[in-house]
N, C-alpha and C positions, 0 to 999 in steps of 0.2 A: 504494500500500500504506500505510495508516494501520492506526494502532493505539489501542485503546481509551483507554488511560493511561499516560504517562510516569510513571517514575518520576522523584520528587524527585532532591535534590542528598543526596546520602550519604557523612556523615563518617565518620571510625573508627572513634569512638566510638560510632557506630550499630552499630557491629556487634560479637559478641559476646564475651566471651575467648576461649570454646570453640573459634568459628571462628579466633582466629588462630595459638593452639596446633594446633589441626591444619592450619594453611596452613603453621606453621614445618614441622611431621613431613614434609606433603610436599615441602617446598624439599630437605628435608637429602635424600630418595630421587630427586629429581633431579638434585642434584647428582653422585648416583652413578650416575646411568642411563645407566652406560659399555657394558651387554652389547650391548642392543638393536640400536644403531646400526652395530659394529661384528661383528655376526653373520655376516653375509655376508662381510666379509675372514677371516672367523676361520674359518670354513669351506671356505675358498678355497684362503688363503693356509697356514693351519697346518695343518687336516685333508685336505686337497688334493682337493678336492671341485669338478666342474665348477657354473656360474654354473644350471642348470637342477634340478643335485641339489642346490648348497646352496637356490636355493631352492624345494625339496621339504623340507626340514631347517628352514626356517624357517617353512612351513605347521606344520609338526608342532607349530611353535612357537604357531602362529598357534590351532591348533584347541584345545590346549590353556587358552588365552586366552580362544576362543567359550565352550566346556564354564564355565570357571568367571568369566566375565563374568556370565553367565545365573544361575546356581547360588549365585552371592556376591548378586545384588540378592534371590533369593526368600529366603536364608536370613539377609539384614540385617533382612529384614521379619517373620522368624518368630523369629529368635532374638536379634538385636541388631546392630547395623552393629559397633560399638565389637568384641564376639571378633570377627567374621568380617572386619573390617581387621587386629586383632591377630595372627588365624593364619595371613593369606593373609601379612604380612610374615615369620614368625617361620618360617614353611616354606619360602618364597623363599629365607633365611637358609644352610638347611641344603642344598638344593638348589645352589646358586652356590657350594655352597666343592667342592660334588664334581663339580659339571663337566670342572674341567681337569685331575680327577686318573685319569678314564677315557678310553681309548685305540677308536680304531674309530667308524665312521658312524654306524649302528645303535645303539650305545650311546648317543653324543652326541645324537642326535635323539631318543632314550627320554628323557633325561634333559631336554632340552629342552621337551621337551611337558610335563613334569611341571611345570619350570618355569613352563610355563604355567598349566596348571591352580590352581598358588596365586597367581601373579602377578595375574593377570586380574580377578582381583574385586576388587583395592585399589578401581580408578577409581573405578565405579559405586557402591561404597558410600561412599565421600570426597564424590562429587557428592551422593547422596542424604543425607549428615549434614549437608553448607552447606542442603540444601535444609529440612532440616530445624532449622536453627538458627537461620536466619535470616528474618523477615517477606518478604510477597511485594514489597513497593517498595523491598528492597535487594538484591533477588536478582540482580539483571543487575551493580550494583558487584561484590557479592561473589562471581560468578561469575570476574570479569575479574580480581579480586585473584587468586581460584586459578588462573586459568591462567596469571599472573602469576609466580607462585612457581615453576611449570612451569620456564617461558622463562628466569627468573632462573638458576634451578639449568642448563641447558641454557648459560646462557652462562658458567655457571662450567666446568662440569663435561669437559663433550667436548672441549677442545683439551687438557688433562690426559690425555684418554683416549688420544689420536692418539698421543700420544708414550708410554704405557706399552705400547700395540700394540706399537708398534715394535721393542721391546725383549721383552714377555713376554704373551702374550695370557692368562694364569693371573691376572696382575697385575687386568686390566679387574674379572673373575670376584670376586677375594678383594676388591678394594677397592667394591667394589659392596654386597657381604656386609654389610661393616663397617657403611657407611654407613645397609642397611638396617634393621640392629642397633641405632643410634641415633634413626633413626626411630619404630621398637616402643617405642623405650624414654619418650620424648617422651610418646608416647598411650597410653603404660600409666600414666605420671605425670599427663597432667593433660588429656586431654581423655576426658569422660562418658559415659554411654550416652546416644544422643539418639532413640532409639525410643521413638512412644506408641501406644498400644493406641485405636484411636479404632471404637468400637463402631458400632452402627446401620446405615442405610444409607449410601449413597454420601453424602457430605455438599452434592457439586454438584448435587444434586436439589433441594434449595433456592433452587436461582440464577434470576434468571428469565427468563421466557420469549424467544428469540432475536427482533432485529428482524423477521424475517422468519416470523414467530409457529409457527417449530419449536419442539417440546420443547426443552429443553437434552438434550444426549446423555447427562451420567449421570442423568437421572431416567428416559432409555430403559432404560438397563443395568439400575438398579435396581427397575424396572415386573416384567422378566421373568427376571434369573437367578438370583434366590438367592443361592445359598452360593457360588452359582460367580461372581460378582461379586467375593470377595476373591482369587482363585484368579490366576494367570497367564495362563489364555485368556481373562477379560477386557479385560488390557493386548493379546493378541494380536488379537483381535474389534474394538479399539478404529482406525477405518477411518484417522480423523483424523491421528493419532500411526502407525501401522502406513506410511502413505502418507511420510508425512515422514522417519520410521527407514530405509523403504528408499530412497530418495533420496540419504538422506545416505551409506546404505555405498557407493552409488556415487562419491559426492565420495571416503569413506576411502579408496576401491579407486587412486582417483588420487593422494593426499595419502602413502598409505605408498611409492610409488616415493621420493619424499627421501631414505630411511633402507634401502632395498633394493637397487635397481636402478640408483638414483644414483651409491653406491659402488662397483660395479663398473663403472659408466662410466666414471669417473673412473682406477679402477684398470688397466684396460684401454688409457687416454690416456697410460699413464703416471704418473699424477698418484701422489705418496704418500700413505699413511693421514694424516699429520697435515694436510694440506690439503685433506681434509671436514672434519675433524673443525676447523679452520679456519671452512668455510663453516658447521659447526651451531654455531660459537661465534659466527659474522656474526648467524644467522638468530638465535641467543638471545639477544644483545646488540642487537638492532635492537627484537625483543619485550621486552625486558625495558624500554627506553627507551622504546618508544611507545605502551607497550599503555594505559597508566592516562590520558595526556594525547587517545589516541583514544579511548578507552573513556566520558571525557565527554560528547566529541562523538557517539560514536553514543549515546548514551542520548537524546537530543534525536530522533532519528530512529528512525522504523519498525525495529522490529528484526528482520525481515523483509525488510526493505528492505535492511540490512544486510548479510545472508546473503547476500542472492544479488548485490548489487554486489561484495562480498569474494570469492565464490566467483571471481565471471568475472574478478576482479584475478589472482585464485589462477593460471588459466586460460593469464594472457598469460605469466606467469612460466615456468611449465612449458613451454608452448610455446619460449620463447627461452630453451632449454637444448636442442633442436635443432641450434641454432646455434653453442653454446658448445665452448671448446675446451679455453683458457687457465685460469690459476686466476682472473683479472677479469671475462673475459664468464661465468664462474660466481659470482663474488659478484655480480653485477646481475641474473642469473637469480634467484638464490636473494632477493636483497633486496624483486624484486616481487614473490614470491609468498608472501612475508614477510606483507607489508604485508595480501596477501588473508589469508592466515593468519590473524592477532590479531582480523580482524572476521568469523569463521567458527567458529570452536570454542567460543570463550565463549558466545555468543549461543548458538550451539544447544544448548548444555547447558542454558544458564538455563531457556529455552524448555521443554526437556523438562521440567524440575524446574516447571515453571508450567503445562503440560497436569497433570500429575499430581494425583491426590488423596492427601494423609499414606497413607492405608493402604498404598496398593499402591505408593509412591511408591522403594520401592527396588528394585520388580518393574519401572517402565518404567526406572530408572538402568539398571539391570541389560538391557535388551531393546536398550537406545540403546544401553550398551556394546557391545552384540553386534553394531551393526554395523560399530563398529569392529575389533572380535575378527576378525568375517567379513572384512573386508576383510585381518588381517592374514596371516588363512592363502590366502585366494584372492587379495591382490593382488603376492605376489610370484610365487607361481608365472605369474598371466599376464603379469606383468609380466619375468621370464626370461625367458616362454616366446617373447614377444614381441622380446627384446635379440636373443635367440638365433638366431632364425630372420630377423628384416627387419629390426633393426639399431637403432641408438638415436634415431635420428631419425623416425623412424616410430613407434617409443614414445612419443615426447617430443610430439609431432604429435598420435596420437593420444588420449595423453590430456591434453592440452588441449583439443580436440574434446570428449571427454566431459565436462568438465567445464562446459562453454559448455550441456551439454545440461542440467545439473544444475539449474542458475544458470534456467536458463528455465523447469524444470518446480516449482522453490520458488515461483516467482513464480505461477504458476499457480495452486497451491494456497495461498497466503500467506488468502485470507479465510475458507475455514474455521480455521486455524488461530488466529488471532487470536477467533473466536466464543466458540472452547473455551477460550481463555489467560481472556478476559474473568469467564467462567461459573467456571472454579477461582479464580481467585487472589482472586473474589470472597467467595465459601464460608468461604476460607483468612483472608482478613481478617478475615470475623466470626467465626470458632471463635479467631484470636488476639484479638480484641478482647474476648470474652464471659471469655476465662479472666482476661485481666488485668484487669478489671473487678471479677470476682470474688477475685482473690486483692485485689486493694488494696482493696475495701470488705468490712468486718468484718461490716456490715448484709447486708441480704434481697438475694439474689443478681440482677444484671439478668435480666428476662424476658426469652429465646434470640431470642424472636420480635422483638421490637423492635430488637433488636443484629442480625439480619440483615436487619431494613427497614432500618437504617441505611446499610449495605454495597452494598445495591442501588440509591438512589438514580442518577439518570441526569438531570444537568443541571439539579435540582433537586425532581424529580418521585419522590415515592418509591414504589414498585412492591410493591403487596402480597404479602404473604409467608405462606401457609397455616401452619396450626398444624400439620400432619401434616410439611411438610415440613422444620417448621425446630424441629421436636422434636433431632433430634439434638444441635443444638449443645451444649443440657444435657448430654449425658456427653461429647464432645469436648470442652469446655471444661477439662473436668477433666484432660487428657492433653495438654495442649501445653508443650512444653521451658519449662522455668523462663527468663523475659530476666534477664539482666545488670541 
């Protein structure tokens, strides 16, 4: 598995204020990401809910999650990421302070799903604003910075949470609120709107022709659908990215057992709430320490390559929680799957933000979310349903198994994928290169066409660029984020 182009070496100062006002906003909301994890003992333990019905209660959670995962990327792209991050936090707000003040299953899991419905779109449109703030040769650092702040906040946060469990599960609820309320407030102070209106056709129509003398795929899209090219069944028609979304909710389907099904293993062993919340301060203290010193290292290598030697690392972890008992052979379960962790999520986020083209680019955030969404409502109930009936070890077995299957069929698909990364992030180069060109010369604007021969070169060879198709860059030039 090779890949077109490494990215350079990337400072800080490569990247922009924007982006790291909204990397603080999200540190401070994971730092309070006390519900999540503690959903299932709180459904358990205080609402007294069996391990099959709370997780029916945390589908509700989960579906709510899909609905506005999907609904948060098409309305970043029609109406602005900047409200549709502001409202999904500022209603999460109001939601979390009245959870623990209603009594009853039914209620709590209405209220949960609504939860979701606002919670679910932060992601995808946070991924789509890096995507959009940042140039395409620093997107993989500043991917890993965001999941970085993740893990940071995770290794603050959840051993705080273990121990206010303990004492008041209201507490997880209201202190989560808070925290989100400082969040809002960050990105109402100082991070922008970063949506630009990028007119024409697809602008990867311009890219040129595949070694293997295929069209490039958006000059198919944009040959035959029209209007329906800006639309969401574009993103969904798209085979490349559709192939690799559903792969991945199968890895999610495996990755949410951690925060589901784990917990009640544990609580079922015995074990107390503050000794997960233990192991997610291991797992976020291990990411927190090695995501940025690994994150060097894989930029060096296929990021592809990547994915799927992290996945099957992910694989051995899960597995040897089968075996586990004590709270030790659970921190060395949890440490190797750690490790697969920090080189699986960044990367496929950056990835999707680099298949995408600007227009629709908060419609695929928003599609990739949803297979994490998907997974969060479907993988606890099979994941109960599986505790329940043939016991943890057969859980823990099995989904290692699936994941081993994941890890083989990324690999599989890894060279279309890398066609289509080539074909965007090329487009994406010369519509950033054409506008900054143009704002800093006060003079006759660079000709589009020669700024996308530019872009296309290949080993020194430069690859002609029709006048039809590299018209557009004239009015995308004019719509890309102001840099720092």
């Amino acid at each position: 598995m090779t890949e077109a182009a490494a990215p350079g070496h990337t400072r800080l100062r490569d990247l922009p204020a924007a982006f790291w006002w909204l990397w603080t906003a999200q540190l401070v909301v994971w730092i309070g990401r006390f519900v999540v994890p503690y959903m299932t003992i709180f459904l358990t333990s205080s609402v007294g809910m069996s391990a099959g019905q709370a997780g029916l209660v945390v589908a509700a959670y989960g579906v709510g999650v899909v609905v506005s995962s999907l609904t948060g990327g098409v309305l970043a792209d029609r109406i602005g990421r900047r409200k549709v991050l502001l409202g999904s936090e500022l209603l999460s707000v109001l939601v979390l302070v009245l959870v623990p003040l209603v009594e009853g299953p039914l209620l709590t899991a209405a209220l949960l799903c609504v939860y979701g419905l606002f919670n679910g779109a932060a992601g995808p449109v946070i991924h789509t604003m890096v995507g959009d703030l940042v140039e395409p040769r620093h997107r993989r650092t500043a991917f890993n910075y965001n999941y970085w702040a993740v893990n940071l906040g995770y290794a603050i946060g959840p051993l705080a949470a273990g121990f206010m469990a303990e004492h008041s599960f209201s507490l997880l609820f209201w202190c989560q609120a808070a925290l989100v309320l400082v969040s809002a407030s960050v990105l109402a102070a100082k991070v922008p709107e970063t949506r630009t209106h990028v007119p024409g056709p697809d602008p990867v129509a311009a890219a040129p022709t595949g070694a293997d003398g295929a069209a490039p795929h958006a000059a198919a899209v944009a040959a035959g659908r029209g209007r329906r090219e800006d639309g969401l069944l574009s993103v969904l028609s798209d085979r490349v990215f559709i192939t690799f979304a559903a792969v991945m909710f199968v890895y999610s389907c495996v990755y949410v057992q951690s925060t589901t099904t784990l917990p009640l293993v544990m609580t079922e062993q015995g074990h107390p709430s503050s000794h997960f919340g233990m192991l997610l301060t291991l797992n976020g203290v291990l990411l927190c320490v090695l995501q940025l010193p690994t994150a060097r290292l894989f930029n060096r290598w296929s990021r592809d390559l990547v994915i799927v030697l992290a996945i099957a690392v992910t694989a051995v972890g899960v597995g040897l929680q089968a075996a586990a008992s004590t709270l030790a052979l659970y921190a060395v379960a949890v440490a190797v799957w750690t490790l697969g962790e920090m080189g699986s999520h960044p990367q496929a986020t950056s990835l999707t933000a680099d298949l995408a083209d600007p227009r629709r680019r908060g419609r695929y955030q928003g599609v990739y979310g949803l297979t994490h969404s998907l997974a969060m409502a479907v993988g606890p109930v099979a994941g109960g349903f599986v505790l329940d009936a043939f016991g943890s070890r057969v859980l823990w077995l099995g989904a290692s198994a699936l994941a081993l299957v994941v890890a083989a069929l990324l690999a599989v698909t890894a060279r279309a994928r890398q066609r289509r990364v080539a074909e965007v992030t090329s487009a994406d180069a010369a519509r950033r290169t054409a506008r900054s060109a143009a704002s800093a010369s006060p003079g006759p604007r660079a000709d589009p066409r020669e700024t996308a021969a530019k872009h296309h070169r290949d080993g020194g060879e430069t690859r002609p660029v029709h006048a039809a198709a590299a018209t557009p860059a004239v009015a995308q030039r004019q719509n890309v984020p102001p840099q720092p």
